[in-house]
C-alpha positions in Angstrom: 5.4 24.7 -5.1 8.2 23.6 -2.9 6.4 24.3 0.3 5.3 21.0 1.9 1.6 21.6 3.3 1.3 19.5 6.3 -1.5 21.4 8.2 -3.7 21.1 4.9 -3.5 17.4 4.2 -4.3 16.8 7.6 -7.7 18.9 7.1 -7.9 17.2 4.1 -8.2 14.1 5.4 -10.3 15.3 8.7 -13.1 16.4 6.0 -13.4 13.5 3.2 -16.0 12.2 5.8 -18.3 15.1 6.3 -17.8 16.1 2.1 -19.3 12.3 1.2 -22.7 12.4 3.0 -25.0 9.3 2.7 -27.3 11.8 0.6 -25.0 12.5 -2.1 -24.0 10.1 -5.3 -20.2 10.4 -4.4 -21.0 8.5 -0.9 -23.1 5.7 -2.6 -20.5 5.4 -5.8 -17.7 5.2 -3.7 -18.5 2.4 -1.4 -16.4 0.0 -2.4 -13.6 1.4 -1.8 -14.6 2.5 1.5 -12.2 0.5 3.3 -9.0 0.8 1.2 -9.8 4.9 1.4 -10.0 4.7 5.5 -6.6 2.7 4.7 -5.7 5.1 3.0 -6.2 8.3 5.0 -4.9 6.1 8.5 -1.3 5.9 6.7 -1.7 9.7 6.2 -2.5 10.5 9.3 0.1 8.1 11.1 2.8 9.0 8.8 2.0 12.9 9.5 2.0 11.7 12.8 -1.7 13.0 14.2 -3.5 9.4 13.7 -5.7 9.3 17.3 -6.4 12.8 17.9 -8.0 13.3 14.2 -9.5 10.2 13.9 -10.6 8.3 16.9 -9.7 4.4 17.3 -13.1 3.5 18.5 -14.7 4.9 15.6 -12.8 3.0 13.0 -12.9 -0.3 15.0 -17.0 0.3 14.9 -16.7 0.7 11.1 -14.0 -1.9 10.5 -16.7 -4.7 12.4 -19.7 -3.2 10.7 -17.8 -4.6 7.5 -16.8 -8.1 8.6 -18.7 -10.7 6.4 -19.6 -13.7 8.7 -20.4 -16.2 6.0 -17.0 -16.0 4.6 -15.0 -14.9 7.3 -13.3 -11.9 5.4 -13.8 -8.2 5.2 -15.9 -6.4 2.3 -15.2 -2.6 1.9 -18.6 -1.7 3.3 -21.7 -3.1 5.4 -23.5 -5.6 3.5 -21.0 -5.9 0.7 -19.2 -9.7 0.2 -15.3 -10.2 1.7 -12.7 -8.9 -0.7 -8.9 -10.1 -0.2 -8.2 -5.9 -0.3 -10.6 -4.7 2.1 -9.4 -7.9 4.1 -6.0 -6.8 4.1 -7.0 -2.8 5.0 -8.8 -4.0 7.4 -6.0 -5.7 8.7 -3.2 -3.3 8.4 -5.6 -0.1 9.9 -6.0 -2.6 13.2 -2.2 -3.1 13.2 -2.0 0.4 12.9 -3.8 1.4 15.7 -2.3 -1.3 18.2 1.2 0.4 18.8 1.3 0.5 22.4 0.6 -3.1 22.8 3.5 -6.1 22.5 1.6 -8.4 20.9 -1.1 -7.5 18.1 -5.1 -8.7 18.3 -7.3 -9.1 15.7 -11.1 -9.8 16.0 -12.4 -12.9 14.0 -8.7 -13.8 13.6 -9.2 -17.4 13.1 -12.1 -17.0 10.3 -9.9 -14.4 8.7 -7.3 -16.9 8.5 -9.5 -19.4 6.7 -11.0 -17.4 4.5 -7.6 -15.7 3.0 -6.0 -19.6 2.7 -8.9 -20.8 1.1 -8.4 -18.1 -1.9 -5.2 -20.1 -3.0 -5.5 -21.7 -5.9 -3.3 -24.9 -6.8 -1.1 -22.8 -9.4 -0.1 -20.6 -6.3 -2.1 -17.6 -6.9 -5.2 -16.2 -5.2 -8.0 -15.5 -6.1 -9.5 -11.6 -5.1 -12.7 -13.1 -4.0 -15.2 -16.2 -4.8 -15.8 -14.9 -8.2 -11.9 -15.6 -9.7 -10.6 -13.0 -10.5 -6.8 -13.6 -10.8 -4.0 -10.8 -10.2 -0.4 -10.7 -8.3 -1.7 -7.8 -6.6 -3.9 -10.5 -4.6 -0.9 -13.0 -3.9 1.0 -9.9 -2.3 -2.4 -8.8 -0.6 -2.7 -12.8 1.0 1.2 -13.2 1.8 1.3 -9.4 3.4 -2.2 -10.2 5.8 -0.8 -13.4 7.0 2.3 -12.5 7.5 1.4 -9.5 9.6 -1.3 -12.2 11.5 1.5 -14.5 12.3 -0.3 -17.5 10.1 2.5 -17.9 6.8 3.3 -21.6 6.2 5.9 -23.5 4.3 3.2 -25.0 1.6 1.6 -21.6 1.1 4.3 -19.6 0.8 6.3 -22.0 -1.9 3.5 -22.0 -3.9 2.8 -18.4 -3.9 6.4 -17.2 -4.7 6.3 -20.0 -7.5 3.3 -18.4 -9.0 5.1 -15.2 -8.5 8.4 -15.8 -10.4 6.1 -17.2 -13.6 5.6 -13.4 -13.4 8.5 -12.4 -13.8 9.6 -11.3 -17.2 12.3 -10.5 -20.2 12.9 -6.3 -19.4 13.4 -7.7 -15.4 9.5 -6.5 -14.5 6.7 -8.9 -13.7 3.4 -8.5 -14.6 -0.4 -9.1 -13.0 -0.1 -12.5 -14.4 2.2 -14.9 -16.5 2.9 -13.5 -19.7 1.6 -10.1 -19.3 3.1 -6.6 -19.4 5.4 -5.2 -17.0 3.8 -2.5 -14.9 5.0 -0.7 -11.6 2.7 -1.6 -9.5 2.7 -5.0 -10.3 6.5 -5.2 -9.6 6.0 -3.5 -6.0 3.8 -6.5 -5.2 5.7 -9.3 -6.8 9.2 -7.9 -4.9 7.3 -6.8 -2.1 5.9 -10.4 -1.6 9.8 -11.7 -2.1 10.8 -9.6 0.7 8.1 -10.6 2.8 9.0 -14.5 2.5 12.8 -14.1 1.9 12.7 -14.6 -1.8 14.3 -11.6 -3.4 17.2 -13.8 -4.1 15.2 -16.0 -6.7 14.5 -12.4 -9.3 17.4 -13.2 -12.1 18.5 -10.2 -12.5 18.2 -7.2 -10.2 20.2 -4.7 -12.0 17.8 -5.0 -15.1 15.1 -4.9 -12.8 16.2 -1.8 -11.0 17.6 -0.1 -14.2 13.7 -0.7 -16.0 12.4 0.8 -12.6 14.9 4.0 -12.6 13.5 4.9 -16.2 10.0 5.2 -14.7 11.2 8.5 -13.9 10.3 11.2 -17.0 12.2 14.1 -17.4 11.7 17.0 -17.7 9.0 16.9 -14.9 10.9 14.5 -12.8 7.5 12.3 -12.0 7.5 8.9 -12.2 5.3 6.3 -14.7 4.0 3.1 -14.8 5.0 1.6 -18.0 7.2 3.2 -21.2 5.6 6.2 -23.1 3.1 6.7 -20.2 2.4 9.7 -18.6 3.7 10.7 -15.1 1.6 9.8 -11.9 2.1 10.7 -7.7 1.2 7.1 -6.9 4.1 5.9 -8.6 6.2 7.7 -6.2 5.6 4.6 -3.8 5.1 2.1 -6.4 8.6 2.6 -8.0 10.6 4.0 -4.9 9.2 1.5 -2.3 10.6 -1.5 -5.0 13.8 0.1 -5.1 13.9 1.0 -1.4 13.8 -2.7 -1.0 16.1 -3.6 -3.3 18.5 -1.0 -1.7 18.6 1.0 -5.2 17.0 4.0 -3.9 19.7 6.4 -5.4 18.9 5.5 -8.9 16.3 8.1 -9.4 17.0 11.7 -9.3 15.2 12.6 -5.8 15.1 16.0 -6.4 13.4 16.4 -9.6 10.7 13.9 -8.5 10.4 15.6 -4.7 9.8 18.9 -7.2 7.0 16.6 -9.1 4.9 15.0 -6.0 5.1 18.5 -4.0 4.0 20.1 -7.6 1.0 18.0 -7.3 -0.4 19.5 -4.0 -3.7 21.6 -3.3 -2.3 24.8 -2.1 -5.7 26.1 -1.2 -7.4 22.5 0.0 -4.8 20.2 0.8 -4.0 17.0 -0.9 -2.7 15.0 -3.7 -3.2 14.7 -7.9 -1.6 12.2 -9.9 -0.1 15.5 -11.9 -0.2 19.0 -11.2 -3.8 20.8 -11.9 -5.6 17.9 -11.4 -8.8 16.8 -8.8 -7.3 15.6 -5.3 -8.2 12.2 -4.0 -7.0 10.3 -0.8 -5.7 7.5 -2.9 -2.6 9.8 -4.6 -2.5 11.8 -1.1 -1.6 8.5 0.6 0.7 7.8 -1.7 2.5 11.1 -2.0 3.3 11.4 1.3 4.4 7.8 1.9 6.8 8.7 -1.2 7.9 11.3 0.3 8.7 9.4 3.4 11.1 7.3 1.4 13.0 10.0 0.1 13.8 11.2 3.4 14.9 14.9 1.8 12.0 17.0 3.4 13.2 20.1 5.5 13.7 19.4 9.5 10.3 21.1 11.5 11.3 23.4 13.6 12.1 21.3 16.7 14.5 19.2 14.5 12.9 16.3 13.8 11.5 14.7 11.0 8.2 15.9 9.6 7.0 12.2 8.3 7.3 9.2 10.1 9.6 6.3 8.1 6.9 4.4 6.0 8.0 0.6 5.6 8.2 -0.1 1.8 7.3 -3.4 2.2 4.2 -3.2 3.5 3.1 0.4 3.2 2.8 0.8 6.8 5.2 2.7 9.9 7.7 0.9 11.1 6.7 1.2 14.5 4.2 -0.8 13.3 6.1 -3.5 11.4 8.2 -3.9 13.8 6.1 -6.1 15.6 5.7 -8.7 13.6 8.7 -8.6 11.0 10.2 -11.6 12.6 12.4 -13.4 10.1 12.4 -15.9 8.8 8.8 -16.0 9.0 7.4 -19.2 11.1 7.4 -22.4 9.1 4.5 -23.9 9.8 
């Protein structure tokens, strides 16, 4: 498959809604990861460049509220469920999203939204997912990323959380979800993602060995990338790997081609969307990230007016850059 099918992931998307019906065991079993998924399918949908005509603004926004959690000011990922620093971010970045013909960016419950991500810090700089603990440098890049895009980084926060960060950081140049432990992908995206977001990407020791462990993600002969040595290929780690080297302006160390083969290999010719690897179920979680890989390549064929058939994805933040845009001002504001 070297066809990319643009029509069919936009159907896709248009029909996870009316395939999950509150009387099925798929709607009920995937509720909490209702608002990462609507995330997830509105940087589809942007990036393919159809966001407001398939799915309507005032829908979302009536979804997006239904999920705010009053008591602790965040967002949880479905009515009635508790505020998670994730669906708090989502929530977040799918406002954003919508708000590009305005200057200046709103966000309902802004204030309590505020409180409730700061209060998740704990003294060692990290933050916690949610009241229960839970400790990962996914949820340091998910804080960092939401308040940044809000306008509400300060000095004391931000010092701390890069601290906590770079005790991440480890021997082969890759960090890991917490001090000590294993170098993953993913886990680098957030840590360098959260340096480029506070203007920290000078303090990782050595960037060549970073970028060099990050270019052998890529396994030959399929061209896919992993997350970790001896693993198997996977279409999400087409953003996790290239949107860490995007930033760290190493994008040319893969072989483009060979993984552009891979991701478009792992299509659904007849229903549209992503695998992780070829002949495998579609979800909206690889689809989002497939396409946003894609985006950074920036090798697809012209449409036929000329222009680009994705939108320019921001690797930082996972969102368009018409979208960014407004509220990448650096340095950040030292409050």
């Amino acid at each position: 498959m070297t066809e990319f099918l643009r029509d069919k992931h936009i159907q896709y998307v248009k029909d996870l809604d009316s395939k999950i019906t509150q009387k099925s065991y798929e709607y009920w079993l995937s509720e909490h990861l209702r608002m990462n998924g609507l995330y997830w399918g509105v940087v589809v949908l942007v990036t393919l460049d159809v966001l407001e005509e398939t799915l309507p603004k005032k829908d979302v926004f009536t979804y997006i509220e239904s999920c705010w959690d009053s008591t602790q000011g965040g967002y949880g990922s479905f009515p009635g469920h508790d505020a998670h620093i994730l669906s708090t971010l989502s929530a977040i970045q799918i406002q954003a999203i919508y708000q590009k013909e305005v200057e200046e960016l709103d966000f309902p419950h802004k204030n309590e939204v505020v409180s409730y991500i700061k209060g998740l810090q704990r003294e060692n700089g990290s933050f916690q997912g949610d009241t229960f603990g839970e400790i990962d440098t996914r949820f340091t890049y998910t804080a960092i990323n939401a308040l940044s895009i809000l306008g509400e980084l300060d000095t004391e926060l931000v010092s701390k959380g890069v601290d906590f960060i770079m005790k991440c950081e480890n021997f082969d140049g890759g960090f890991g979800m917490v001090p000590g432990a294993e170098s993953h992908a993913a886990q680098v995206f957030v840590c360098v993602a959260t340096l480029s977001i506070t203007s920290s990407l000078h303090l990782i020791k050595n960037k060549e060995i970073l970028c060099e462990w990050l270019s052998e993600r890529q396994v030959l002969p399929s061209g896919g990338l992993n997350g970790r040595p001896e693993k198997l290929p996977d279409v999400c780690y087409s953003w996790w790997v290239l949107s860490s080297l995007s930033i760290l302006d190493k994008l040319s160390w893969i072989d483009d081609k060979k993984l552009k083969e891979y991701i478009l290999g792992c299509q659904d010719e007849l229903g549209g969307g992503f695998c992780d690897r070829p002949g495998n179920q579609t979800d909206v979680f690889h689809t989002c990230f497939g396409i946003a890989g894609l985006s950074l390549l920036e090798s697809l064929e012209q449409d036929s007016a000329g222009g680009p058939v994705l939108n320019p994805v921001d690797p930082t933040y996972c969102m368009p850059y018409s979208t960014t845009k407004k509220f990448r001002k650096w340095p950040y504001d030292k409050k």
